[in-house]
Wavefront OBJ file of the C-alpha trace (Angstrom):
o trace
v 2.011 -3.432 -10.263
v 3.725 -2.759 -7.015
v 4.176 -5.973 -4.642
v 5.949 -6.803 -1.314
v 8.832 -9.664 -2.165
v 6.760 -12.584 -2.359
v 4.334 -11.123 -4.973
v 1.465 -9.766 -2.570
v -0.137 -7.224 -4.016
v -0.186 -3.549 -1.719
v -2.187 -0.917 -2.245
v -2.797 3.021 -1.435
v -5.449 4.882 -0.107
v -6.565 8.048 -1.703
v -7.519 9.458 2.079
v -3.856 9.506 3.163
v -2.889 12.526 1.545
v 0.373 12.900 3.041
v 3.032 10.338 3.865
v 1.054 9.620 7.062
v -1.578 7.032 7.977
v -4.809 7.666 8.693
v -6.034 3.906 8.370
v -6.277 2.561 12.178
v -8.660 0.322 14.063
v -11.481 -1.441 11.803
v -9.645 0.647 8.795
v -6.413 -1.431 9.617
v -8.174 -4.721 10.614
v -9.533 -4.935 6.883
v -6.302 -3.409 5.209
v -3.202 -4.196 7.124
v -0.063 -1.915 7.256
v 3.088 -3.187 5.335
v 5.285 -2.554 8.053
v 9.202 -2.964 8.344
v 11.585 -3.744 11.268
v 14.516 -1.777 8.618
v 14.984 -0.346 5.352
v 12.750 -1.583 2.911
v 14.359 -2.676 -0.060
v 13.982 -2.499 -4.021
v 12.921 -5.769 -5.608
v 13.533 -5.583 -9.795
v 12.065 -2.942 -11.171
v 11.138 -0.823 -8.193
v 12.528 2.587 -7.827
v 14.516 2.811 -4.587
v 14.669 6.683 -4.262
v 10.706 6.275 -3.962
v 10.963 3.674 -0.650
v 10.351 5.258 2.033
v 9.136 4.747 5.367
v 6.436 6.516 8.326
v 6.063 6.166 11.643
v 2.636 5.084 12.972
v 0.761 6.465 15.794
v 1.633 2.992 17.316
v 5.161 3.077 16.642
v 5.358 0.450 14.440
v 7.429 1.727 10.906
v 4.572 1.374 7.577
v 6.501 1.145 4.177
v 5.629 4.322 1.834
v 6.335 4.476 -1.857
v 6.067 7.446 -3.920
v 4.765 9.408 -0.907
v 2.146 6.946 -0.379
v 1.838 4.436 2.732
v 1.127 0.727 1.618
v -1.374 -1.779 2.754
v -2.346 -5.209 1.787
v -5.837 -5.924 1.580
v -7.053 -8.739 3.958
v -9.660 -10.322 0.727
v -6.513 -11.175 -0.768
v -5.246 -14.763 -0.097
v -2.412 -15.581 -2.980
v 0.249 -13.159 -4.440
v -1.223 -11.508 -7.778
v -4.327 -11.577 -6.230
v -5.743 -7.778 -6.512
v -9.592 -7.837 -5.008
v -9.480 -4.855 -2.849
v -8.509 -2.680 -6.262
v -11.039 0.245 -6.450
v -12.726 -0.434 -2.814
v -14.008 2.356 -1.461
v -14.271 0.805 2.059
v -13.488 3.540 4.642
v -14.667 6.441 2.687
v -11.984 6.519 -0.437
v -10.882 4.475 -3.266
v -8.657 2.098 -2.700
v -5.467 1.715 -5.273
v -3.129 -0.696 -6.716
v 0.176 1.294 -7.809
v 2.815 0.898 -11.075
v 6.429 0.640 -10.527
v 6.597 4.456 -11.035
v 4.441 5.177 -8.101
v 0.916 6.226 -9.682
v -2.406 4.744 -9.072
v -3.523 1.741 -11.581
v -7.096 2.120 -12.501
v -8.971 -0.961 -14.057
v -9.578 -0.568 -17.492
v -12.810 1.636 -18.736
v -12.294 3.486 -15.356
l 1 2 3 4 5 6 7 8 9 10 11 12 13 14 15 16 17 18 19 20 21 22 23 24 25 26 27 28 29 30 31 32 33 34 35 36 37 38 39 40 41 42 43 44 45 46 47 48 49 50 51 52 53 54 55 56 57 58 59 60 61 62 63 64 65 66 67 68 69 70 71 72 73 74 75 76 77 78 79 80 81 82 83 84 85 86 87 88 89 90 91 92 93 94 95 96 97 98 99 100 101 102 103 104 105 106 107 108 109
């Protein structure tokens, strides 16, 4: 599953359906933007040409992969952690991602 460099988990949110945000205010509060001051780089076994980055309505840069912007998921204290996986807080499902950019559904899904 897709992480952030020190092994917390970041998900995406079926409601973005383009490279933009659309997860602000209480949204946001609850799952947090990965955001990035730079380029984000490829930890092993990431795909750099799927990096990517968008610019939120605040200005601040979010980290996209595959197309997708990334959040963490405040219910999650420790890296591996993965409680917000399948939420469907805010109106959509909430997903974990592979290395190759598609969602991870828990088994039986």
């Amino acid at each position: 599953m897709l992480t952030d460099g020190p092994g917390k988990t970041v998900y995406y949110w079926e409601h973005d359906t383009g490279t933009s945000s659309t997860c602000y205010g209480a949204c946001a509060g609850a799952w947090p933007p990965v955001l990035t001051t730079g380029a984000p780089a490829a930890g092993s076994g990431i795909q750099a040409s799927l990096l990517g980055t968008t610019t939120r309505t605040d200005g601040k840069v979010q980290v996209t992969y595959n197309g997708h912007p990334l959040y963490y998921f405040a219910g999650d204290s420790k890296p591996g952690d993965i409680n917000g996986e399948e939420s469907t807080a805010f109106g959509a499902k909430w997903y974990i991602l592979s290395p190759a950019g598609k969602k991870i559904e828990k088994p039986g899904a």
